[in-house]
C-alpha positions as CSV (number, residue, x, y, z in Angstrom):
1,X,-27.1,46.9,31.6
2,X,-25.8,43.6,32.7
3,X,-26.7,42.0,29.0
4,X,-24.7,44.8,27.5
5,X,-21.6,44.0,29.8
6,X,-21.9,40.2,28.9
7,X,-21.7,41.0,25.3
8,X,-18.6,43.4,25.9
9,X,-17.0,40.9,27.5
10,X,-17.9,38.4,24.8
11,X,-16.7,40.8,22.3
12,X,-13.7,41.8,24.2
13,X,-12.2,38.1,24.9
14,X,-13.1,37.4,21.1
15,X,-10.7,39.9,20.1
16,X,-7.8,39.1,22.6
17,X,-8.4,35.2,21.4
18,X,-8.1,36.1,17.7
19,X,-5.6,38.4,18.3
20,X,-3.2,35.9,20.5
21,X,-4.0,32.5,18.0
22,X,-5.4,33.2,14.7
23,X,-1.7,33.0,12.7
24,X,-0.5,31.4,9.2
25,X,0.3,28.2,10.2
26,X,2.7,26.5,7.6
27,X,4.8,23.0,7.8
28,X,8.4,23.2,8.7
29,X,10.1,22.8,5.4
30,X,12.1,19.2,4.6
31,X,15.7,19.3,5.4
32,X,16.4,17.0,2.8
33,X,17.8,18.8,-0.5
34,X,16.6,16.2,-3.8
35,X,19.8,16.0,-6.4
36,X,19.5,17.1,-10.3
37,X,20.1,13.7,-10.7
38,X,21.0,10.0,-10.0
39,X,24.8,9.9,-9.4
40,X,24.6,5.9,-10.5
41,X,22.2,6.6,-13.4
42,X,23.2,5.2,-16.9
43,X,24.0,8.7,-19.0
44,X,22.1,9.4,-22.0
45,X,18.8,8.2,-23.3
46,X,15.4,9.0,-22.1
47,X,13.1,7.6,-19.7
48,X,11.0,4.4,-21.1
49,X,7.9,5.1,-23.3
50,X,5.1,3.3,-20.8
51,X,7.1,3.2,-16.9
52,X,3.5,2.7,-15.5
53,X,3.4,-0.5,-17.2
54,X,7.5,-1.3,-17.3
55,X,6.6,-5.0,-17.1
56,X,5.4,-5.3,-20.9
57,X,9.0,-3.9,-22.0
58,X,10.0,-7.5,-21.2
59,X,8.2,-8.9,-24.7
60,X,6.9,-11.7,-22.9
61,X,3.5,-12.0,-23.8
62,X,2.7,-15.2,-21.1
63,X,3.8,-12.7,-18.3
64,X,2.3,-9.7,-19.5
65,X,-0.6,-11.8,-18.9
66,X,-0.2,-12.9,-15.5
67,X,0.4,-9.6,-13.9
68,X,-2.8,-8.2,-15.9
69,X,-4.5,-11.0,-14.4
70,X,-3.2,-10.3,-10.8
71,X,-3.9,-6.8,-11.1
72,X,-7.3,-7.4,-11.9
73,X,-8.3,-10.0,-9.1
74,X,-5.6,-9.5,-6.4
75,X,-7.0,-9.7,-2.8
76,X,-4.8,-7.6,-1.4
77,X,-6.0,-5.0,-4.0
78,X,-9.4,-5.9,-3.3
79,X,-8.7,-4.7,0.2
80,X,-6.9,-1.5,-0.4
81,X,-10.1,-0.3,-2.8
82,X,-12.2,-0.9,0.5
83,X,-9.7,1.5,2.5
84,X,-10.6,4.1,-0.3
85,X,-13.8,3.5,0.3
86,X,-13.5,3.8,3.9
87,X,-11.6,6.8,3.8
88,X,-14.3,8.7,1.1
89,X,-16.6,7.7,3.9
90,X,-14.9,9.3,6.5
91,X,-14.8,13.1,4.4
92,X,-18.5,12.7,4.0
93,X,-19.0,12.4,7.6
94,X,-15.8,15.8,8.4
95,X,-18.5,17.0,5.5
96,X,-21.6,17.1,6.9
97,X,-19.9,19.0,10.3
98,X,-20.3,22.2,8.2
99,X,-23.9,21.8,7.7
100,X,-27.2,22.3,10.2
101,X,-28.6,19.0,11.6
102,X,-32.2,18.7,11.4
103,X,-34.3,16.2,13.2
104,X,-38.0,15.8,13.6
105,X,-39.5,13.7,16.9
106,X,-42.9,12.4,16.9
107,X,-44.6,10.8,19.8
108,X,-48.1,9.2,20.3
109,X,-49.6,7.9,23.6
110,X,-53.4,6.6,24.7
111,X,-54.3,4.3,27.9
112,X,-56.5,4.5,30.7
113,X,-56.9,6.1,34.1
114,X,-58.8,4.6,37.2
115,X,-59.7,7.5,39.5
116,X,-59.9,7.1,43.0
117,X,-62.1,10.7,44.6
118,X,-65.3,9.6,47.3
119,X,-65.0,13.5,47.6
120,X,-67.6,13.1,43.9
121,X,-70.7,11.1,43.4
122,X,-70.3,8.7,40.4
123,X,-73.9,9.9,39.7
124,X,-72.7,13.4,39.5
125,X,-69.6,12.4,37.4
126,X,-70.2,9.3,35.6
127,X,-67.6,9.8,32.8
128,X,-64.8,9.9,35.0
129,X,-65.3,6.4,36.0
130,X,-62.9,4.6,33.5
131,X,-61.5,7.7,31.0
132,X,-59.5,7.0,28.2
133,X,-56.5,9.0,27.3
134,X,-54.7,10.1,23.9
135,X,-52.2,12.3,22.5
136,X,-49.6,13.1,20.0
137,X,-46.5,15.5,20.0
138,X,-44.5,16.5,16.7
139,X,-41.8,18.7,16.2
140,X,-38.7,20.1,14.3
141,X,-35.6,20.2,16.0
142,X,-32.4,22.2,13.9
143,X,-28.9,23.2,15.5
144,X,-26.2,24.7,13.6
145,X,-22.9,25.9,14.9
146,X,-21.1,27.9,11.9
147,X,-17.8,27.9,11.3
148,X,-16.1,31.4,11.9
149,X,-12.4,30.4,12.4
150,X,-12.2,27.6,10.1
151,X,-11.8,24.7,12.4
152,X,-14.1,22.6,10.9
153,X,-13.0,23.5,7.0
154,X,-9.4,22.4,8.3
155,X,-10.9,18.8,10.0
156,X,-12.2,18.6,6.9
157,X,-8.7,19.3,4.6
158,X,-7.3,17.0,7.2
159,X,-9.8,14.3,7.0
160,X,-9.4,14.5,2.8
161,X,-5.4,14.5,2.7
162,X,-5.5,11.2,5.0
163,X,-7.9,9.8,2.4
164,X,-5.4,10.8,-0.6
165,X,-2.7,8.8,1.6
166,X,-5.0,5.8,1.6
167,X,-5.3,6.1,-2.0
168,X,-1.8,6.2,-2.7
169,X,-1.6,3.4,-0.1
170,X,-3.6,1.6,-2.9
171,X,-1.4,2.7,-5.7
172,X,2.0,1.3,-3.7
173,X,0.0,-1.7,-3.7
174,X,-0.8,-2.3,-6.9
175,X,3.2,-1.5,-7.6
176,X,4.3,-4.8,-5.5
177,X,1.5,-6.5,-6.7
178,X,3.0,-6.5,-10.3
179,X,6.9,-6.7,-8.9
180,X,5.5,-9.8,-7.1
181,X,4.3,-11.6,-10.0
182,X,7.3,-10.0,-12.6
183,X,9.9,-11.6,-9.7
184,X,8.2,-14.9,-9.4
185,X,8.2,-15.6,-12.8
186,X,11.6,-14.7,-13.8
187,X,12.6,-16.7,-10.8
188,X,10.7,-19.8,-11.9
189,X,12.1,-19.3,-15.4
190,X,15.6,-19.3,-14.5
191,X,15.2,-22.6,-12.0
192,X,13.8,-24.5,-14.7
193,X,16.7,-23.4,-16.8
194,X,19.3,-24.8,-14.2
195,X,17.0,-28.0,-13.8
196,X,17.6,-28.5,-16.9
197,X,22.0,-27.9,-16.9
198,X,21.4,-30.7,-14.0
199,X,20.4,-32.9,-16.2
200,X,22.6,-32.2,-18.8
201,X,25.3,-32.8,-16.3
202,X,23.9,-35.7,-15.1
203,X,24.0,-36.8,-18.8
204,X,27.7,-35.6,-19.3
205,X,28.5,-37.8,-15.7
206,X,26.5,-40.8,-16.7
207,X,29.1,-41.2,-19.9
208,X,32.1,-40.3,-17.7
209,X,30.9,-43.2,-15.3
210,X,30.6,-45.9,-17.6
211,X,33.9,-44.5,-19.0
212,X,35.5,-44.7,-15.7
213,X,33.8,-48.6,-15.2
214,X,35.7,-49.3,-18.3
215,X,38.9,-48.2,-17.7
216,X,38.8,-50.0,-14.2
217,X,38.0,-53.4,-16.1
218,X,40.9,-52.6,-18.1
219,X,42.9,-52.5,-15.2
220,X,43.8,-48.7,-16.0
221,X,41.5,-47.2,-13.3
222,X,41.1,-48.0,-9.8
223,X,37.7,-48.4,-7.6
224,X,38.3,-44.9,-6.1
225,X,38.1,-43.0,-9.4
226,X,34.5,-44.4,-10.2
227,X,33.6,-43.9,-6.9
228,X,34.3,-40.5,-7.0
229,X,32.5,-40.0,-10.4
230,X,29.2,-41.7,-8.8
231,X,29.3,-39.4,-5.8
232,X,30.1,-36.6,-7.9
233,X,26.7,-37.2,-9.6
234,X,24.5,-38.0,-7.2
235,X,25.6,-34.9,-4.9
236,X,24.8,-33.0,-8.4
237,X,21.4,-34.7,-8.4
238,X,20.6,-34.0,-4.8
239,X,20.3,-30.3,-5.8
240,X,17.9,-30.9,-8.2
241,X,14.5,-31.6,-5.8
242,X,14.8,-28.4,-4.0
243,X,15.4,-26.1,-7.0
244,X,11.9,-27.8,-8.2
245,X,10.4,-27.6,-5.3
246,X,11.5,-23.8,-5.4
247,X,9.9,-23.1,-9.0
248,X,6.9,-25.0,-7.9
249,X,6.3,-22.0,-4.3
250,X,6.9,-19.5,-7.5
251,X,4.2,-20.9,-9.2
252,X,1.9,-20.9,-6.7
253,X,3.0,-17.5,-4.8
254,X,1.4,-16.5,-8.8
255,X,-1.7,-17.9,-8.2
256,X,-2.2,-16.5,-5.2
257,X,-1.4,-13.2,-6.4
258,X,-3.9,-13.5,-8.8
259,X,-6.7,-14.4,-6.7
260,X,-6.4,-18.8,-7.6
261,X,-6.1,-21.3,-5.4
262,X,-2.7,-22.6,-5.1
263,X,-3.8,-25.8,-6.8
264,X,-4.2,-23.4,-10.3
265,X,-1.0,-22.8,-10.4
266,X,0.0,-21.7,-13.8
267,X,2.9,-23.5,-16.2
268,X,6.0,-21.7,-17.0
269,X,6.7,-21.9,-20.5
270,X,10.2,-23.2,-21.6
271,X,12.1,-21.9,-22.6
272,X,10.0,-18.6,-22.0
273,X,10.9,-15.6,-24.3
274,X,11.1,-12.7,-22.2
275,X,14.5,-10.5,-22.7
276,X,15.8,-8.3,-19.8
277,X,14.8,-4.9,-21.0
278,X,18.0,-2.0,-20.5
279,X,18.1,0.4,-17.4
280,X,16.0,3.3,-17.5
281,X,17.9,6.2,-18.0
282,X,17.0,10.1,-18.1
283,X,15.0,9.8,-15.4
284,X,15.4,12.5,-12.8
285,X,15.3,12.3,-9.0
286,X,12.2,14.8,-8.5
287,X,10.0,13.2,-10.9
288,X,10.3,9.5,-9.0
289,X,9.4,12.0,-6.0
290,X,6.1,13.0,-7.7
291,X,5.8,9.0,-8.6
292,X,6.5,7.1,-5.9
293,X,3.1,6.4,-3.7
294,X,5.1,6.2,-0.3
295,X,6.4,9.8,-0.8
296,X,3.5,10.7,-1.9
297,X,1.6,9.4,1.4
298,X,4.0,10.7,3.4
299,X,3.4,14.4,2.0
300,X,0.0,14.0,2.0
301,X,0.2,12.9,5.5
302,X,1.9,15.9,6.8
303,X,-0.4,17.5,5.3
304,X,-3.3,16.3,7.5
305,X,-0.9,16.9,10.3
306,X,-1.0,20.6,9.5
307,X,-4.6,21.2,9.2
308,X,-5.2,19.0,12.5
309,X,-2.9,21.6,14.0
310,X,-4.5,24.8,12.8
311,X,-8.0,22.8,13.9
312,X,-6.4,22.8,17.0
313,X,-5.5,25.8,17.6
314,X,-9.5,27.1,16.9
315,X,-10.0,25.5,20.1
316,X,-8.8,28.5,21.7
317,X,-11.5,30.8,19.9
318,X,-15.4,31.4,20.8
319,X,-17.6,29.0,19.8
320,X,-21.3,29.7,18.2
321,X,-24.3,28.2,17.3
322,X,-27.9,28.6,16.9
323,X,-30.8,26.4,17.9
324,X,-34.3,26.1,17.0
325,X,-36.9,24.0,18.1
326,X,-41.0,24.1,16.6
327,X,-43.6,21.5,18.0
328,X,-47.3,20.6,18.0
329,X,-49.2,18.8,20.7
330,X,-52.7,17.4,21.9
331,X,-53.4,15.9,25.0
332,X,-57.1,14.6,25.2
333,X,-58.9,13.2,28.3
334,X,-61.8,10.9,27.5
335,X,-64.8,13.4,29.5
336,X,-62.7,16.5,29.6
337,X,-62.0,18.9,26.7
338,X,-58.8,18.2,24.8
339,X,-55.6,20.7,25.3
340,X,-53.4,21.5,22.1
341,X,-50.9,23.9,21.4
342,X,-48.0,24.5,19.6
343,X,-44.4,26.5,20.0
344,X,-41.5,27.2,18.9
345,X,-38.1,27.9,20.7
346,X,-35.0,29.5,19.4
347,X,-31.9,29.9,21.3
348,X,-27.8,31.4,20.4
349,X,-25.2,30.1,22.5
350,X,-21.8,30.5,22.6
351,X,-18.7,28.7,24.2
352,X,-15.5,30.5,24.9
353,X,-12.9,28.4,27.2
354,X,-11.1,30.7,30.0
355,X,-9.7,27.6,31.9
356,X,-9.3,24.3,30.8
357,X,-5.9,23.4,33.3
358,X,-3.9,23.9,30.3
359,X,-6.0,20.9,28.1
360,X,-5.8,22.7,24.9
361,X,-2.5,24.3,25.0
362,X,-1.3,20.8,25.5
363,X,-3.2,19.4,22.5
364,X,-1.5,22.1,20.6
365,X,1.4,21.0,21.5
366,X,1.1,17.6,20.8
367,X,-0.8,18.4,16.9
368,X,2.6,20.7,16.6
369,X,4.8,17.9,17.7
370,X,3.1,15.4,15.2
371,X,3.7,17.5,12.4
372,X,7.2,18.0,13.2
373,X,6.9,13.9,13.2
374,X,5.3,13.8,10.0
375,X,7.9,15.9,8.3
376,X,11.0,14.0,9.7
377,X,9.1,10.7,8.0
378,X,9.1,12.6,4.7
379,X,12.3,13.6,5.3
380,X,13.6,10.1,6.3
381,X,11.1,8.6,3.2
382,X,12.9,10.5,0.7
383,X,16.0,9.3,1.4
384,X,15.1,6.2,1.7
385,X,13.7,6.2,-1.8
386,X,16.9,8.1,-3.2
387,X,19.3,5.2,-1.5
388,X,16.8,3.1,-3.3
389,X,16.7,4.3,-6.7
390,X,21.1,4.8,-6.8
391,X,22.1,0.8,-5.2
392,X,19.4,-0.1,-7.9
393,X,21.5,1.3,-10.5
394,X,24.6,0.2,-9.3
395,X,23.6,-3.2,-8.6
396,X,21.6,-3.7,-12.5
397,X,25.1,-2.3,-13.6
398,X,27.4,-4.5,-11.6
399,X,25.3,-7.4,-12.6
400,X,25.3,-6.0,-16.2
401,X,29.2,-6.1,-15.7
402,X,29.2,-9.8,-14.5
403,X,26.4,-11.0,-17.2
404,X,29.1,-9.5,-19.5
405,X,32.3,-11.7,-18.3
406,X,30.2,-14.8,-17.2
407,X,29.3,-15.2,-21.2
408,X,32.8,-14.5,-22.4
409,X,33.8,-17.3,-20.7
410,X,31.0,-19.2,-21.6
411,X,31.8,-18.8,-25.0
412,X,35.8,-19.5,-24.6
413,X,34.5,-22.9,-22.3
414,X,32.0,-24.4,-24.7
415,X,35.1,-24.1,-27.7
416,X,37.2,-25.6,-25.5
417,X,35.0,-28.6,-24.9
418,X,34.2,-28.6,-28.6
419,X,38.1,-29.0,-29.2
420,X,39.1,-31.6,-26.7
421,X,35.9,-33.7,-28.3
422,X,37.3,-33.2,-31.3
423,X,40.9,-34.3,-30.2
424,X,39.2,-37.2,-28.7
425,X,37.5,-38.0,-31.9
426,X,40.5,-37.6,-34.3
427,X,42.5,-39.8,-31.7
428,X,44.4,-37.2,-30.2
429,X,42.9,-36.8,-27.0
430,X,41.5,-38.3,-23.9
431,X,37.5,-38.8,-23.3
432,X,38.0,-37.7,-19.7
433,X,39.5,-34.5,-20.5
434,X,36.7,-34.0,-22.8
435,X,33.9,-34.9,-20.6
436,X,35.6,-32.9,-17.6
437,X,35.8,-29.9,-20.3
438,X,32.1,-30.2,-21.0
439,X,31.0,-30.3,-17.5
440,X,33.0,-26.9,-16.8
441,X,31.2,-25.7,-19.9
442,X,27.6,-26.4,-18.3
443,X,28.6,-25.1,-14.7
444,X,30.0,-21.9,-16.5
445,X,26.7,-21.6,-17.7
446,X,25.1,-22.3,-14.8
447,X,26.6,-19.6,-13.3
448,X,25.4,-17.0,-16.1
449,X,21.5,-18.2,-15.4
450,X,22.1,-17.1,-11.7
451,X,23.8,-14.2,-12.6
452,X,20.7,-13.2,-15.0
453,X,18.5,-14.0,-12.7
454,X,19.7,-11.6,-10.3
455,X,20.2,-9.0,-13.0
456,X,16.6,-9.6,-13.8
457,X,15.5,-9.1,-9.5
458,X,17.9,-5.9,-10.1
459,X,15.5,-4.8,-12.9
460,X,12.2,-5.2,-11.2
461,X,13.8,-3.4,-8.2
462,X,15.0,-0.4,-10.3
463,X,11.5,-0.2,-11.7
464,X,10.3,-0.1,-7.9
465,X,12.4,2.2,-7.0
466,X,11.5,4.6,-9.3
467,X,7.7,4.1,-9.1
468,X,7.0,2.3,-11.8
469,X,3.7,0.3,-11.9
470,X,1.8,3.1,-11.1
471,X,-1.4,4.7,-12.8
């Protein structure tokens, strides 16, 4: 009688427990609403032909080879692939909760006993003197506790969408990776370039000097205007070391990106022949959303959060599980006859909480509040990445917009200093004027090369931005 109350009562709390806690559970949804498209996006065209791989649309066949080569021996790389690894490790072992454990113990023992009984002659008993002992004991030990509510199967789904985070984890790195290498090298290209005005200026000012030395001779200059060319040059000059010095850390942040020791750094070519490729356009916001690893994470993320919840919540429900040990034995005295035997024991239990001081309500509570965490990070990720992918557009097109101006008046400054030389040389004009027109030429230029140079960092940001560099 009292076995079939316990098993009412079981019965009875399993169905108030399912009735009170087993329920859908579903993520709140994002309060962020994704636009048809990019407000600051360049209309017309269509997305490029290979965004995984944007940086070969640069035709530069030198740094399509560095960021292969960076890619393939990265360190940083090296590590993520070893979270992946980790992480695959980690669903085997949520994996193996689903299935019985099954152990086997073995044990064998011998020795000797000294008996101590004047009650017996030794003559009566004279095998019990010195006896040696033996034995063995083997057995099979199995437990299995089966999941009914799905507690387990939702560890699991939580254990796997953590390890699809790490793996876009890997995929966001492999994304800088190549921006790194892309960004170095443009920025080492463009500082030799202005290395190289510096010297031409430096040429332009050496001529003005002597120039100016003449005119003094002459008595049609004064000490202060020579003066003023020297120091004109050498504060021109000064500049030159750290813009050197600059390229150089480029160089080298490349071989470290590609697994070499600084020491490898590799040579920029000059003048190096990769051309600034145009804007991506026709790309719409919801397919950067299905590109970019960080979004993707952060999805993938709430979705762990959710199946940790509804895990949580089968803490609330019975637990079962079955049991089964089998085991052989012998137990011999040396002078006695040996015992042996074998048995088997099988058991069900069951676990049902009725007061745990509110402990698993409050884990609840706290899986609920992370998943309400883990959606306000998506949230706040996407538009993050939106913000992103429009000032990327602006700025490539602002810059676009300056490139523009800065070599129409490039090209109006270099005829004017080919006009005041040729003044001077048909005895019309002075060599200062020329020389002072050539040196705005060069710093016109100047200006362009920075201005490309940030319209190139504009480029390799809007591929970032909108996930490119990934498989």
């Amino acid at each position: 009688m009292s076995r079939c109350l316990w098993l009412a009562t079981l019965a009875l709390g399993v169905g108030l427990a399912g009735g009170c806690t087993r329920k859908d559970s579903a993520a709140p949804p994002s309060r962020v609403v994704v636009p048809a498209r990019f407000a600051e996006a360049p209309a017309g065209g269509g997305a490029p032909a290979d965004l995984a791989r944007w940086w070969t649309q640069w035709r530069d066949p030198v740094l399509d080879r560095l960021v292969e080569g960076a890619l393939a021996a990265n360190l940083d790389l090296a590590v993520a692939r070893e979270h992946v690894r980790q992480a695959g490790a980690y669903v085997a072992v949520a994996r193996s909760a689903l299935y019985p454990t099954v152990e086997a113990t073995g044990n064998i023992a011998g020795g000797g006993l000294g008996w101590s009984n004047p009650a017996v002659p030794a003559v009566l008993a004279p095998n019990l003197g010195d006896p040696a002992t033996d034995g063995h004991l083997a057995g099979l030990a199995a437990a299995w506790e089966p999941d009914l509510f799905g507690g387990r199967h939702a560890d699991l789904r939580a254990v796997r969408a953590v390890a699809q985070s790490v793996e876009e984890q890997l995929h966001g790195t492999r994304m800088l990776v190549a921006a790194d290498v892309v960004e170095s090298y443009v920025g080492a290209v463009d500082d030799r370039r202005r290395v190289a005005l510096i010297d031409r200026s430096a040429t332009v000012l050496d001529r003005m000097e002597t120039y100016a030395a003449a005119r003094m001779a002459a008595g049609q200059a004064t000490r202060a205007d020579l003066d003023a060319v020297r120091a004109r040059r050498r504060a021109l000059l000064a500049t030159r070391p750290m813009l050197v010095a600059d390229m150089d850390t480029r160089r080298r942040r490349i071989a470290v990106l590609s697994g070499l020791p600084p020491e490898q750094a590799p040579a920029i070519p000059e003048p190096a022949a990769f051309v600034i490729p145009p804007a991506p356009a026709g790309i719409v916001p919801v397919a950067v959303m299905e590109r970019r690893p960080d979004i993707l994470a952060r999805r993938d993320l709430v979705a762990a959060a959710l199946e940790r919840l509804r895990s949580a919540r089968t803490d609330l429900l019975p637990r079962f599980g079955l049991e089964f040990f089998g085991g052989n034995g012998r137990l011999r005295f040396d002078g006695l006859p040996g015992l042996s035997g074998s048995g088997g024991l099988m058991a069900l239990t069951a676990y049902l909480p009725i007061f745990t001081a509110g402990r698993i309500q409050a884990q609840i509570q706290g899986a609920d509040a992370r998943l309400d965490e883990a959606v306000t990070l998506y949230d706040q990720a996407l538009l993050t990445a939106l913000s992103e992918v429009e000032t990327a557009y602006e700025s490539r097109a602002a810059l676009d917009g300056q490139g523009q101006g800065l070599a129409a008046a490039l090209a109006t400054a270099q005829r004017e200093a080919r006009d005041r030389m040729g003044l001077f040389d048909g005895g019309q004009g002075v060599l200062l004027d020329a020389l002072q027109a050539r040196l705005n030429a060069i710093a016109v230029e100047d200006a362009l090369v920075r201005s490309e140079d940030g319209r190139a960092l504009a480029t390799v940001r809007l591929a970032m931005a909108l996930g490119g560099g990934v498989p």
